[in-house]
Steps between C-alpha positions, in 0.01 A plus 500: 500500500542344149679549214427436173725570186477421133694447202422662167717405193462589124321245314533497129205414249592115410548445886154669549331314269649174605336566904187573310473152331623368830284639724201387358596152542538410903856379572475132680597607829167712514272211427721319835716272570231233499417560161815254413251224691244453329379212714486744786231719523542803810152630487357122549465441815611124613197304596456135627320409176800537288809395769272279760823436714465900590206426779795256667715775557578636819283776636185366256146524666531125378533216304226493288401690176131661464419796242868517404565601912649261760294386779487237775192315411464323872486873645394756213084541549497599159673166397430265781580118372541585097464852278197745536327306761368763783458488843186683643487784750610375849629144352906470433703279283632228808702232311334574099144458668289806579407453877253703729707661760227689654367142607737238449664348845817390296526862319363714744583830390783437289642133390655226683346695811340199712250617755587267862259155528127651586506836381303622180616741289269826448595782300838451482609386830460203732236512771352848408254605748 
């Protein structure tokens, strides 16, 4: 259940024509608070290109700034080892180098996974078939 009430009080014709004048200029507080800053911009969003130290933060995807998003170029495929460089379909980004891990015995499958002394790697795992 809600309530609302209102307040209605005689307004004479100087005081009217003063909130007219008034009105149509916006008071500060509706342009914000922020609009005492005018270094700080809330729309903007805060991107690694302008405050690099952001991708170092806790919780980034990484340390490293591509496109004005942070990234881990020895992991990213669409960054692997510097900024735009792409790995291809079944490769990954092991260490900043694309590798092959459908075929690779050191990356077999995914990196840093080592298939045992004398087994090949074959779509993606070690001694397939």
């Amino acid at each position: 259940m809600a309530l609302t009430t209102s307040l209605a009080l005689p307004v004479s014709s100087s005081e009217s024509d003063e909130r007219s004048t008034v009105a149509a200029t916006p008071p500060l507080l509706s342009r914000g608070i922020y609009s005492l800053f005018p270094q700080y911009h809330p729309r903007g969003s805060m991107t690694c290109d302008n405050v690099p130290r952001v991708c170092r933060a806790s919780g980034s995807p990484g340390p490293d700034c591509c496109r004005k998003q942070c990234v881990n170029v020895m992991t990213d495929n669409q960054n692997c080892g510097q900024c735009g460089k792409k790995c291809w379909f079944g490769q990954a980004c092991c260490g900043g180098r694309c590798v092959n891990v459908m075929y690779d015995p050191k990356n077999c499958g995914g990196c840093n996974k080592r298939c045992t002394k004398g087994c090949f790697c074959q779509f993606g795992m070690c001694s397939y078939a």
